[in-house]
DRENDO-1510 file (C-alpha; in Angstrom, 1 decimal, always signed):
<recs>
REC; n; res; u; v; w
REC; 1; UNK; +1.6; +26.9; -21.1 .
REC; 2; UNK; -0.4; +23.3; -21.5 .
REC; 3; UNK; -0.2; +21.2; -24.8 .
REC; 4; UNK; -3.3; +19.3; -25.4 .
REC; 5; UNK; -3.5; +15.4; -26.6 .
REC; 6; UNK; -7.4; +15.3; -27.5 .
REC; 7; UNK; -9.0; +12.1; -27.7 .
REC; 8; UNK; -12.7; +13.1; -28.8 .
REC; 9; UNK; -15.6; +10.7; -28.8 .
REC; 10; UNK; -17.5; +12.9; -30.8 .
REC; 11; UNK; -14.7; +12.8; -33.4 .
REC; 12; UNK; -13.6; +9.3; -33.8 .
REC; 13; UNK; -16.0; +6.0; -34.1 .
REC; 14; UNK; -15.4; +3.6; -31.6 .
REC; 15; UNK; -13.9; +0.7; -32.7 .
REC; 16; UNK; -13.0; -2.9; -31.4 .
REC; 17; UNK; -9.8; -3.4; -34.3 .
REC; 18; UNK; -6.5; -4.2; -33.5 .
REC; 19; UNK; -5.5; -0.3; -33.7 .
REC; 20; UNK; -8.7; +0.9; -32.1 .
REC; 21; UNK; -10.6; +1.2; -28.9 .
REC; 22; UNK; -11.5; -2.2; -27.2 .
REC; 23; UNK; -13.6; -3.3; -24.7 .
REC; 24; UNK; -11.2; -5.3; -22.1 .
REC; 25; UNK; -14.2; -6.3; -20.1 .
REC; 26; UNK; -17.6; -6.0; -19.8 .
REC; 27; UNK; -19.7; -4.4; -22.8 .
REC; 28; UNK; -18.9; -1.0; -24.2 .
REC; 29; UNK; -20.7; +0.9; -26.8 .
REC; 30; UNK; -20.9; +4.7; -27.9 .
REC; 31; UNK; -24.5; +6.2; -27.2 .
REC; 32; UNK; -25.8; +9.2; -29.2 .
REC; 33; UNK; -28.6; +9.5; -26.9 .
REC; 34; UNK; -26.2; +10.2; -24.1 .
REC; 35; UNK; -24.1; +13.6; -24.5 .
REC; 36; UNK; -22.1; +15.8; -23.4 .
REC; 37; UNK; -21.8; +19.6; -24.5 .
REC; 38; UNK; -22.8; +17.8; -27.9 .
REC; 39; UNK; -20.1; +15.0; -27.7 .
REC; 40; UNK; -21.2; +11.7; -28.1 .
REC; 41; UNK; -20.6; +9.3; -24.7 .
REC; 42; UNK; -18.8; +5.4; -24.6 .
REC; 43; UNK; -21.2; +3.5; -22.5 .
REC; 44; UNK; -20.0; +0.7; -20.5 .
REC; 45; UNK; -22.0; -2.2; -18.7 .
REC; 46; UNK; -21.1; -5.3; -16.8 .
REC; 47; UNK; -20.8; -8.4; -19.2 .
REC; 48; UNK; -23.4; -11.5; -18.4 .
REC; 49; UNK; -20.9; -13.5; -16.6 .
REC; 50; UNK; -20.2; -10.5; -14.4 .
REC; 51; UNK; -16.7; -9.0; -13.7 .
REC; 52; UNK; -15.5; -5.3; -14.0 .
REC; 53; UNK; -15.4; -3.2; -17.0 .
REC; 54; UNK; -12.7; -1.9; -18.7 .
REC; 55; UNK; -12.2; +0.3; -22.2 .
REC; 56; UNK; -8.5; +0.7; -23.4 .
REC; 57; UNK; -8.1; +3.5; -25.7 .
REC; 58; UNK; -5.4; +3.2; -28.6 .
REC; 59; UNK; -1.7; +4.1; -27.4 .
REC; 60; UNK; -0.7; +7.3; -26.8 .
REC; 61; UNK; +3.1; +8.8; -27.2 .
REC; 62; UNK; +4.3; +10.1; -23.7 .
REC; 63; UNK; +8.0; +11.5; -23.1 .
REC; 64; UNK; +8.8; +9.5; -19.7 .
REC; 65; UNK; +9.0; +11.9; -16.6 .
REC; 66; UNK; +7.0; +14.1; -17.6 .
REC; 67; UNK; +3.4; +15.1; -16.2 .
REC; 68; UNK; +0.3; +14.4; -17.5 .
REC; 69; UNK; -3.4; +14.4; -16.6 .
REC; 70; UNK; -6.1; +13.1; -17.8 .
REC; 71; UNK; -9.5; +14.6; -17.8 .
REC; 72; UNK; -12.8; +13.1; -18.5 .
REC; 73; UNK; -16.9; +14.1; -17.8 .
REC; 74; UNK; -18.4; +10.6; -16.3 .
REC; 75; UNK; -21.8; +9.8; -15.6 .
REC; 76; UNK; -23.4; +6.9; -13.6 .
REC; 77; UNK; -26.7; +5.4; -13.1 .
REC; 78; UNK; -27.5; +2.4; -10.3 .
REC; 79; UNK; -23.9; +1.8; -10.3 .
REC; 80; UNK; -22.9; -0.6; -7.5 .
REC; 81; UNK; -19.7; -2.2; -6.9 .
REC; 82; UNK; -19.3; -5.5; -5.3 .
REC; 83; UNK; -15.8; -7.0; -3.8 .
REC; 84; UNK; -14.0; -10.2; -4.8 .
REC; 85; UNK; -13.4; -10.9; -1.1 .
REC; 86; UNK; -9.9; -10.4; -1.6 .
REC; 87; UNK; -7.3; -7.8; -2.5 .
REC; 88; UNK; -7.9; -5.1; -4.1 .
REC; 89; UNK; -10.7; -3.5; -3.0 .
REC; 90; UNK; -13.8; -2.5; -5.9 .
REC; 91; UNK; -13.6; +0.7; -6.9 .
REC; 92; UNK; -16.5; +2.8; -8.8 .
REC; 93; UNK; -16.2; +4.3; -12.4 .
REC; 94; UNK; -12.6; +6.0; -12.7 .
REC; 95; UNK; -9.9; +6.6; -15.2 .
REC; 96; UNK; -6.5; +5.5; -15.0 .
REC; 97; UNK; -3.8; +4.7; -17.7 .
REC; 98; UNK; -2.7; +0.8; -18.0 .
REC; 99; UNK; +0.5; +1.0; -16.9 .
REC; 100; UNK; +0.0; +2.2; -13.6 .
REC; 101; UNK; -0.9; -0.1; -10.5 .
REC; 102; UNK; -4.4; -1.4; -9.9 .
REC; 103; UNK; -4.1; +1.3; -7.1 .
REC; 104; UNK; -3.6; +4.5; -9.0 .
REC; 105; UNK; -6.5; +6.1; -10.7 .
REC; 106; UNK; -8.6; +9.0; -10.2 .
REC; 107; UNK; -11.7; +9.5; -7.4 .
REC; 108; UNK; -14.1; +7.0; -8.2 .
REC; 109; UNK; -17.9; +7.4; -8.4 .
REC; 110; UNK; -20.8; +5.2; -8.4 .
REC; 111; UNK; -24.6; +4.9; -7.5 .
REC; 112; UNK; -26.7; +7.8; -10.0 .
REC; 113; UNK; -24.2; +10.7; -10.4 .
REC; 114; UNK; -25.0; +13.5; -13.0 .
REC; 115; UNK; -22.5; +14.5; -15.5 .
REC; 116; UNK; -19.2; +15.0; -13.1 .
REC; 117; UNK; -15.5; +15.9; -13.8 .
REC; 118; UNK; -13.0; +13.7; -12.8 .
REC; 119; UNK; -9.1; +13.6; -13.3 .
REC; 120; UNK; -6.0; +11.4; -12.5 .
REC; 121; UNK; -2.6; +13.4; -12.5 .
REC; 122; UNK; +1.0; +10.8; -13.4 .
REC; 123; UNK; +4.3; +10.8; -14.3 .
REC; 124; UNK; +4.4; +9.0; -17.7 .
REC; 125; UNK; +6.8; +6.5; -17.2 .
REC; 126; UNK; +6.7; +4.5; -20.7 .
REC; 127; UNK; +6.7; +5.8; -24.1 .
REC; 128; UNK; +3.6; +4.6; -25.0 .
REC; 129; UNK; +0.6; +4.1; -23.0 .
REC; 130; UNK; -3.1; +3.4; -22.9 .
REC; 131; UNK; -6.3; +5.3; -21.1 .
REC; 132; UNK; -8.5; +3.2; -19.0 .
REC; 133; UNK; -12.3; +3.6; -18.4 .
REC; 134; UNK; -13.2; +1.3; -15.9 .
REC; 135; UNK; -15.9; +0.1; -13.8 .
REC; 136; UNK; -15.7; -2.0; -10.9 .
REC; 137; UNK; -12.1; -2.5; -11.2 .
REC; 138; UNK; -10.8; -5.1; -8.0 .
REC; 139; UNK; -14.4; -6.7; -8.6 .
REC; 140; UNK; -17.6; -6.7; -10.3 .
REC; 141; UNK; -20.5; -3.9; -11.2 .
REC; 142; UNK; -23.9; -3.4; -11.8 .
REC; 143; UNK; -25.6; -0.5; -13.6 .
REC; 144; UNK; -24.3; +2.0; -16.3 .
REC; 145; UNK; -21.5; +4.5; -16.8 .
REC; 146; UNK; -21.1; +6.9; -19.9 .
REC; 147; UNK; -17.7; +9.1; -20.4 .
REC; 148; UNK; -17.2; +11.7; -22.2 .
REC; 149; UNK; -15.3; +14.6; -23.4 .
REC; 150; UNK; -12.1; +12.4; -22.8 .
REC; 151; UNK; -8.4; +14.2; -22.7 .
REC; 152; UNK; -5.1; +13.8; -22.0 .
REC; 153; UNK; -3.0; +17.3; -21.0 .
REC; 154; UNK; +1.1; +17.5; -20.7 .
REC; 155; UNK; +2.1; +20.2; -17.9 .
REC; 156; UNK; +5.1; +22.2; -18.7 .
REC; 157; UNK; +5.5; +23.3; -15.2 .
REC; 158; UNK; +5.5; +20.8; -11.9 .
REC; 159; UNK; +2.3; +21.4; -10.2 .
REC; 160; UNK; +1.9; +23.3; -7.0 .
REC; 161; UNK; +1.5; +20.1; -4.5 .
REC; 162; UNK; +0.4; +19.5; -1.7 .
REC; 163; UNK; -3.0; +21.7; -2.7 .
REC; 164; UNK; -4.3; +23.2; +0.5 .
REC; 165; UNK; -7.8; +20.6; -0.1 .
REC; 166; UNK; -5.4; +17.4; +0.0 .
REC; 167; UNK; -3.7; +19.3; +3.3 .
REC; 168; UNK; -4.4; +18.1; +6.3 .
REC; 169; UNK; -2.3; +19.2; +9.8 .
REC; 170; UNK; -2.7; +18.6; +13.4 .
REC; 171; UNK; +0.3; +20.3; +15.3 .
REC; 172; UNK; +3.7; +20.0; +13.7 .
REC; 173; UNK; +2.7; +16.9; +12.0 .
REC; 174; UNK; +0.3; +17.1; +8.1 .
REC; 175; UNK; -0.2; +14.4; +5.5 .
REC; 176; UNK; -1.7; +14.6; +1.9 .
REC; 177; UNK; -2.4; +12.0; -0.8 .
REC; 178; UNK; +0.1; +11.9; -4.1 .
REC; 179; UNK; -0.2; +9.0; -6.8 .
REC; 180; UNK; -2.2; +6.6; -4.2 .
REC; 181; UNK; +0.5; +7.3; -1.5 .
REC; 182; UNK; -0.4; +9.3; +1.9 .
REC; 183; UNK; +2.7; +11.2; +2.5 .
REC; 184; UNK; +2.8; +11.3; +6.8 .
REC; 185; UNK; +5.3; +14.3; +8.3 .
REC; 186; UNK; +5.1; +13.7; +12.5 .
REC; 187; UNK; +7.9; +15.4; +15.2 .
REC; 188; UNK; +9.0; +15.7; +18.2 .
REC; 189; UNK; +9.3; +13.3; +21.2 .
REC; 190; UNK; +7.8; +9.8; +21.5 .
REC; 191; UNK; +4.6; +10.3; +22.8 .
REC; 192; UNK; +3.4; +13.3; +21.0 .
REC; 193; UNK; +4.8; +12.3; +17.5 .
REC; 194; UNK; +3.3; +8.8; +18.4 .
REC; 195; UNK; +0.0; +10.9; +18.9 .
REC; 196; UNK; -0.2; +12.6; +15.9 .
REC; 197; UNK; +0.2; +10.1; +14.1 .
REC; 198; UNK; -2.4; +7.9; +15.2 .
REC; 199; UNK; -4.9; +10.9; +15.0 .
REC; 200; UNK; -3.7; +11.6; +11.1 .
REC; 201; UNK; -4.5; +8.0; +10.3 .
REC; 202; UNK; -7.1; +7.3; +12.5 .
REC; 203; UNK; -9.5; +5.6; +9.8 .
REC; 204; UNK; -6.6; +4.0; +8.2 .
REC; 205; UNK; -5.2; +2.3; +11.4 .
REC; 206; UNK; -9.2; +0.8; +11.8 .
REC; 207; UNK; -8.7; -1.1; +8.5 .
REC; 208; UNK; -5.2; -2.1; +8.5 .
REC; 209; UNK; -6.0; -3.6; +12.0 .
REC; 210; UNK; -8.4; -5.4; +10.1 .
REC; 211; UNK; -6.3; -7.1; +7.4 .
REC; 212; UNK; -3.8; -8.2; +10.1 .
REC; 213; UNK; -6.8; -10.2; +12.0 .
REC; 214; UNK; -7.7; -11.3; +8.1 .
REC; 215; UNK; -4.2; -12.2; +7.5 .
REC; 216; UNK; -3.2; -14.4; +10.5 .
REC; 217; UNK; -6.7; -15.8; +10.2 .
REC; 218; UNK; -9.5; -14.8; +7.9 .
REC; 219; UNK; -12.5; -16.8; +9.5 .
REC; 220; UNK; -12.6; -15.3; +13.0 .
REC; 221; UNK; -11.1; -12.4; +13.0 .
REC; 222; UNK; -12.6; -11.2; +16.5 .
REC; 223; UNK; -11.3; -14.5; +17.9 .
REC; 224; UNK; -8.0; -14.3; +15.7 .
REC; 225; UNK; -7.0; -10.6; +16.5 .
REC; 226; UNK; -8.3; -11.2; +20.6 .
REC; 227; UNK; -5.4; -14.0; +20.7 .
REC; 228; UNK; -2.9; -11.6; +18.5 .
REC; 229; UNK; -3.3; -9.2; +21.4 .
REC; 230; UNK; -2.4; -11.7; +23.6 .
REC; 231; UNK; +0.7; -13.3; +21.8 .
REC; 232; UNK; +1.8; -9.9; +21.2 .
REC; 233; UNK; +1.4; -8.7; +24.9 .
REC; 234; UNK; +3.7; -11.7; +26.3 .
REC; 235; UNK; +6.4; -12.5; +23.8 .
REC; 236; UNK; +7.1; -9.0; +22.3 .
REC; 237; UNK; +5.4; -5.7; +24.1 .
REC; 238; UNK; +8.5; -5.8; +26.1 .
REC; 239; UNK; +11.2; -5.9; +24.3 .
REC; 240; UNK; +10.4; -2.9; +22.4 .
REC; 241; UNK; +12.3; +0.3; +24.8 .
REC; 242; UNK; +10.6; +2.8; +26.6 .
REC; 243; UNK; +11.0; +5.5; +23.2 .
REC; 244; UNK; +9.4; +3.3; +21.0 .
REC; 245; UNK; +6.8; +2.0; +23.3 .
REC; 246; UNK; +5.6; +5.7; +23.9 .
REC; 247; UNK; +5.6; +6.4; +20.5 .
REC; 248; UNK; +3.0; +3.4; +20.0 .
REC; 249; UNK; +1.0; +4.6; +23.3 .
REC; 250; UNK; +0.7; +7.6; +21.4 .
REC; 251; UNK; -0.3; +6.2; +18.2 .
REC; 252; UNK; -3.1; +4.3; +20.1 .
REC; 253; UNK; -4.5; +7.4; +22.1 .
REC; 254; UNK; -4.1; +9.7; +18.8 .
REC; 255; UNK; -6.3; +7.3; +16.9 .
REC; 256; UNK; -9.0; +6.7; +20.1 .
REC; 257; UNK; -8.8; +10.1; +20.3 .
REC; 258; UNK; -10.2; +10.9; +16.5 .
REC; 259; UNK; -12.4; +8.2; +16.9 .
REC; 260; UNK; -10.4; +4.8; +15.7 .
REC; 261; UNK; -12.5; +1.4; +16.7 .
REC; 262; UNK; -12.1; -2.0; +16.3 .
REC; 263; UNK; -15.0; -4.5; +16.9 .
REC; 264; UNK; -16.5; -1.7; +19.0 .
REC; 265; UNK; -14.1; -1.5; +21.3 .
REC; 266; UNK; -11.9; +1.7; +21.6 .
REC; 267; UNK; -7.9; +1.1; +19.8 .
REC; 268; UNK; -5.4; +0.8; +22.4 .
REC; 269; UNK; -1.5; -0.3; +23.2 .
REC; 270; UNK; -2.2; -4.1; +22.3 .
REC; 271; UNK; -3.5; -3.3; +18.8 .
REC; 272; UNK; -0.7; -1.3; +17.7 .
REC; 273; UNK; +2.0; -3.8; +19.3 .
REC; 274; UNK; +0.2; -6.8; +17.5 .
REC; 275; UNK; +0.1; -4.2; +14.0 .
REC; 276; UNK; +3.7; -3.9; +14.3 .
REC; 277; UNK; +4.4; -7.7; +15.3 .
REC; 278; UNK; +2.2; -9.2; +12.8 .
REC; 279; UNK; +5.7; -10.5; +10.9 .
REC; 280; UNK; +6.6; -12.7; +13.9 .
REC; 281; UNK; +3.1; -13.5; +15.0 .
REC; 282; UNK; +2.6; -15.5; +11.7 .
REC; 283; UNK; +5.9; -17.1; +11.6 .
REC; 284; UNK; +5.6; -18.3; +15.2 .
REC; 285; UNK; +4.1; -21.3; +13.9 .
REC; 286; UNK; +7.2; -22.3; +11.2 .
REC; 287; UNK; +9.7; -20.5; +14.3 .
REC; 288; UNK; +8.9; -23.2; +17.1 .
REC; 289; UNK; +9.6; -26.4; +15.3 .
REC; 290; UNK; +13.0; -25.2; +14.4 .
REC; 291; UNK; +13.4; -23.8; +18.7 .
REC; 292; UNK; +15.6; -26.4; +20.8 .
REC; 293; UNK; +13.7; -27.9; +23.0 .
REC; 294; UNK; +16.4; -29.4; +25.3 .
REC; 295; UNK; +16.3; -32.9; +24.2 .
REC; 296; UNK; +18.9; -32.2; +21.6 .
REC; 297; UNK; +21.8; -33.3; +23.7 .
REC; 298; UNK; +20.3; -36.5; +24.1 .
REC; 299; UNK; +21.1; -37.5; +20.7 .
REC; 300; UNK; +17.9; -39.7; +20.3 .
REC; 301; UNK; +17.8; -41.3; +16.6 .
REC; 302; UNK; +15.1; -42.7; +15.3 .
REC; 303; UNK; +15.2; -47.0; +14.7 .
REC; 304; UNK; +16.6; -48.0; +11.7 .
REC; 305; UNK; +13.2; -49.2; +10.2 .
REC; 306; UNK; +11.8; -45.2; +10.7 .
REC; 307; UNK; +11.3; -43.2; +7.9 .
REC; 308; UNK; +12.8; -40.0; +7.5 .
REC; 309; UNK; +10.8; -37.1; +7.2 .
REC; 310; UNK; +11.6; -34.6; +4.5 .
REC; 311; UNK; +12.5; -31.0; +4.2 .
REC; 312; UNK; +10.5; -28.2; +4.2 .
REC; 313; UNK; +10.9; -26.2; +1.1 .
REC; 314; UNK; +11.8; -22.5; +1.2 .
REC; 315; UNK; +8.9; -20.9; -0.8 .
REC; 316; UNK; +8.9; -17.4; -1.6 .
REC; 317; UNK; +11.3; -15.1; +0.0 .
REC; 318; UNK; +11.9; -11.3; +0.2 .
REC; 319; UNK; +15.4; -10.7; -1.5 .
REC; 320; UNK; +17.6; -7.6; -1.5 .
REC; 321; UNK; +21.0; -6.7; -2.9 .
REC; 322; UNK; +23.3; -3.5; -2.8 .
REC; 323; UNK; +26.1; -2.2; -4.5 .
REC; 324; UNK; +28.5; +0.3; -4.5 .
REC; 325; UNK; +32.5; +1.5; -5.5 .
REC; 326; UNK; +33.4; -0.9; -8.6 .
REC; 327; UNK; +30.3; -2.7; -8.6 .
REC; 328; UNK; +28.4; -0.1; -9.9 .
REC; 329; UNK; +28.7; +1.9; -13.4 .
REC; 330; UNK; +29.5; +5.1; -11.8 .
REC; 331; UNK; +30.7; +4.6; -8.5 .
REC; 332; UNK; +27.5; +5.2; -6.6 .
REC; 333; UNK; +25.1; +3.5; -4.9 .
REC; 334; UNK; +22.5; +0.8; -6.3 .
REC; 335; UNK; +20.2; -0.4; -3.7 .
REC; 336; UNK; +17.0; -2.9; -4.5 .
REC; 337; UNK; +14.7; -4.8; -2.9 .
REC; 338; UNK; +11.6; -7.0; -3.4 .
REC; 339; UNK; +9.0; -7.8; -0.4 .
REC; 340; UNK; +6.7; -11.1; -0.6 .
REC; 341; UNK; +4.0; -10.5; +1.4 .
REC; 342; UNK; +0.3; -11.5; +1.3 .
REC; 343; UNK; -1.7; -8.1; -0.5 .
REC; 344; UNK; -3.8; -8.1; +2.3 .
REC; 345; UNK; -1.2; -6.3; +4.4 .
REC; 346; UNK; +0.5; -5.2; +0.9 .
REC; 347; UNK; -2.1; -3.4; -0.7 .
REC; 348; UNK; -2.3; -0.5; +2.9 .
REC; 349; UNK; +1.6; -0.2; +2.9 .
REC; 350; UNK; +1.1; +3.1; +1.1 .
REC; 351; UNK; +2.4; +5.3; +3.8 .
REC; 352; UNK; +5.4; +7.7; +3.1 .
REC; 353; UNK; +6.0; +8.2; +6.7 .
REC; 354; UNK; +8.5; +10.6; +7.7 .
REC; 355; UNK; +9.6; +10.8; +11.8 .
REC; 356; UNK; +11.3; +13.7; +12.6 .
REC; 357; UNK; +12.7; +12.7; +16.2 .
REC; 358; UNK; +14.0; +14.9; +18.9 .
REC; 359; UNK; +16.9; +12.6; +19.4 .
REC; 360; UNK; +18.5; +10.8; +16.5 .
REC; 361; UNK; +17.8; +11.1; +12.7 .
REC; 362; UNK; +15.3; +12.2; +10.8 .
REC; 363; UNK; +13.8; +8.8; +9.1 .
REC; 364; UNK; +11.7; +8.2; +5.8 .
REC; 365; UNK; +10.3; +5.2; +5.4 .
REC; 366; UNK; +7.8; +3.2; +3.8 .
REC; 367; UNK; +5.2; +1.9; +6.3 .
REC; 368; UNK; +1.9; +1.1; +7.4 .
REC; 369; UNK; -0.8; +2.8; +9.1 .
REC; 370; UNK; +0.3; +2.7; +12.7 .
REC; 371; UNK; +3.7; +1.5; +12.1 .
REC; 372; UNK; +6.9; +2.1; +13.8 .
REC; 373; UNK; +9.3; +0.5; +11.3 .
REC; 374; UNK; +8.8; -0.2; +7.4 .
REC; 375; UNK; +7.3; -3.4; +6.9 .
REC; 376; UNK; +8.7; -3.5; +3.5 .
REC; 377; UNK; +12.3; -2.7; +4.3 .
REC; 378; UNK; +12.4; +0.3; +3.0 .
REC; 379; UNK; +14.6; +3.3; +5.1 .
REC; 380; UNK; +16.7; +6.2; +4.8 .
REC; 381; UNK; +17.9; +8.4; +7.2 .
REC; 382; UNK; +19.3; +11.9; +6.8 .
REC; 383; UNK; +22.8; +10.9; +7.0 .
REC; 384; UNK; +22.5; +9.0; +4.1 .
REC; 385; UNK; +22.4; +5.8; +5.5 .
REC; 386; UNK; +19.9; +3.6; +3.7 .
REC; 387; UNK; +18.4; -0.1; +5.4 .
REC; 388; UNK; +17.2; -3.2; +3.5 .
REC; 389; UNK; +16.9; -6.4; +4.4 .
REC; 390; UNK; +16.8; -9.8; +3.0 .
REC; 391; UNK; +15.3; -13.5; +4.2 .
REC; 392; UNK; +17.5; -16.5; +5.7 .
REC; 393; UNK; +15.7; -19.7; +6.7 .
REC; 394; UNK; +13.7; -20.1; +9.6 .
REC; 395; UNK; +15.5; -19.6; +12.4 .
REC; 396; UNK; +14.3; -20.9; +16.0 .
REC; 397; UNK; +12.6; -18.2; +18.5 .
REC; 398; UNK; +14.6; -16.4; +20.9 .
REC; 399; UNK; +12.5; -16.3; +23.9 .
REC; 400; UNK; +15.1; -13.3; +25.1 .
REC; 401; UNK; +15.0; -11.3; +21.5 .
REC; 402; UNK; +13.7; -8.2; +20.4 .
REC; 403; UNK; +11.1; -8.0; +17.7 .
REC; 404; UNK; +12.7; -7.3; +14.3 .
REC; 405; UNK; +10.3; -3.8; +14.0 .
REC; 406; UNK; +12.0; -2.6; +17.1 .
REC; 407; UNK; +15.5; -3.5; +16.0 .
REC; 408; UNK; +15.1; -1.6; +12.6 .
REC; 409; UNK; +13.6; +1.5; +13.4 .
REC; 410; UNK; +16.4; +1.5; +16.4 .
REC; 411; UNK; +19.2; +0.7; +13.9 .
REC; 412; UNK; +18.1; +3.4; +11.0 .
REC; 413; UNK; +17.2; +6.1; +13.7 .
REC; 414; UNK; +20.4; +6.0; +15.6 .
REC; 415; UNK; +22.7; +4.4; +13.4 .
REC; 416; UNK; +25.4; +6.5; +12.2 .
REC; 417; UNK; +27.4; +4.3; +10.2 .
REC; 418; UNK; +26.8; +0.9; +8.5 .
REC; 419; UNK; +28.7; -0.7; +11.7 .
REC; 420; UNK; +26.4; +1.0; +14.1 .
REC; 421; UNK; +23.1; -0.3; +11.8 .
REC; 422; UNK; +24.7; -3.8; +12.0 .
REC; 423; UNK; +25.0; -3.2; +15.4 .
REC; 424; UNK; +21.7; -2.5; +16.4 .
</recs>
């Protein structure tokens, strides 16, 4: 059974007011010329000054955890999306529902498209909430888009998912897309499950691999990620253990093997170290100023007439907390934790990745494409044991360390109790 919310063009004027439709951005009028099955269409255009478009429609009541989709008929002519030159990246006309992040909305189309179905299945969490009708969201548009025929449906039953078209497997190992996420299952031993993964997210790997050059240094990135490769190769390839340096041998061959490419060159070893040591590649430069240099014992002071130079400030910082036993309302666990990073590398940490090992525990994690640890500090292991982590002040760089990525994936995979974890 389906209950249906329907929000008809043909039925209700389109209005600016308070209580009505409104044009965020850009210019949007309805267009009796323009039809569907007989329904009148909202057209939307870029405004002078440029910018993306964007019609909110009036507020809609949702019951929070439920599912909904919404459906709408969407036409396009000479529509072309241009970037901002930053995060996120421009997306075509769409639909999407205001409270969701600027990465969750339905396929996106663009250039001259005929009348064409689209839809964007959510869990409503809010009471109320809007549908968006967007163009060039992330950026700016030219050209035209008309939608029609717009509705909103409540499922009564959870949806059969993953649908065998968002399936795909190689081996053991599948992934499939879910509310902007790529859900990643790989197995087995290092190599092979290393290998599967890179070949699942070949194309991904190519871009994140990008943002790291863009990240560490946007104007050269040829030049910047080159050097990367080379920082990462001497100070940290080798304190990663053999298991873990397999798995990202495999990820490397799995991706050349489907095709991956940076700057025309085939992926390899180096890239996916670099990928997984970008962290400590861009706090090298903050790390060696705070490294003892040997002249420390010396005790040298500077003259009496010197001036002393001030503190660096502690900017952002990730934070975390946990809770458990009294703390907590009911006894259990509350875990929570925020990550301040650039939305360069942010905005590609959409991977549910899921390692199945032959030897320790079975790990889900949020991560990266390529990634052998979370990035965001984000684990849980099938024993229940669940990893966060917090920021300190800089601390100098231990020439003899491991690199943090190693160190968590070792302690959540292996680590059967919170003193092993600390442990490791």
């Amino acid at each position: 059974m389906r209950a249906y919310i329907w929000i008809s063009l043909a039925l209700v004027p389109l209005c600016f007011s308070a209580t009505g439709w409104k044009a965020a951005s850009g210019i949007a009028v309805t267009d009796p010329a323009v039809t569907h099955d007989r329904n009148k269409s909202v057209r939307l255009e870029p405004a002078p000054d440029g910018g993306a478009g964007r019609v909110e429609m009036p507020a809609i009541p949702l019951i929070p955890g439920r599912r909904y989709e919404i459906k709408a008929w969407v036409r396009t002519n000479n529509v072309e999306v241009r970037d901002s030159g930053r995060s996120p990246i421009a997306i075509g006309a769409a639909l999407s529902m205001a409270s969701m992040p600027f990465d969750m909305h339905s396929v996106s189309i663009a250039g001259t498209r005929d009348w064409t179905p689209l839809s964007f299945a959510f869990t409503a969490t809010a009471s109320k909430d809007n549908i968006v009708l967007s163009v060039g969201a992330g950026g700016s548009f030219r050209g035209q888009a008309w939608f029609s025929d717009v509705h909103l449906e409540e499922s009564k039953s959870a949806p059969a998912w993953p649908s065998k078209a968002g399936l795909q497997s190689y081996g053991p190992a599948y992934r499939y897309p879910e509310g902007g996420w790529i859900y990643v299952h790989i197995e087995g031993e290092p190599y092979p499950r290393g290998y599967q993964h890179g070949h699942l997210l070949a194309h991904e790997i190519e871009t994140y691999l990008d943002r790291c050059a863009a990240n560490l240094g946007s104007k050269d990135r040829k030049t910047t990620w080159d050097w990367a490769r080379t920082q990462a190769n001497a100070l940290f390839l080798r304190g990663f253990d053999r298991e873990i340096l397999e798995e990202m041998k495999g990820i490397a061959d799995g991706a050349a093997a489907a095709g991956a490419k940076y700057d025309g060159r085939t992926i390899d070893l180096y890239d996916i170290v670099a990928a997984n040591t970008t962290t400590e590649l861009g706090l090298l430069r903050a790390a060696m100023p705070m490294t003892p240099t040997g002249l420390e014992t010396l005790h040298l002071e500077p003259p009496s007439y010197g001036a002393n130079k001030p503190d660096v400030p502690v900017t952002s910082r990730c934070s975390a907390f946990c809770a458990t036993g009294k703390a907590t309302r009911d006894g259990k666990m509350v875990i929570g934790h925020i990550t301040m990073w650039p939305l360069t590398l942010a905005e590609q940490t959409n991977i549910m990745l899921d390692v199945q090992p032959s030897t320790g525990h079975r790990v889900l994690m949020q991560s990266y494409p390529g990634g052998i640890q979370s990035g965001t500090d984000w684990y849980q292991n099938d024993l229940g044991v669940v990893l966060t982590e917090t920021t300190i002040r800089q601390s100098p760089f231990n020439i003899e360390g491991t690199p943090v990525a190693y160190r968590a994936r070792k302690s959540i995979q292996y680590g059967d109790s919170i003193d092993k974890v600390v442990e490791y």
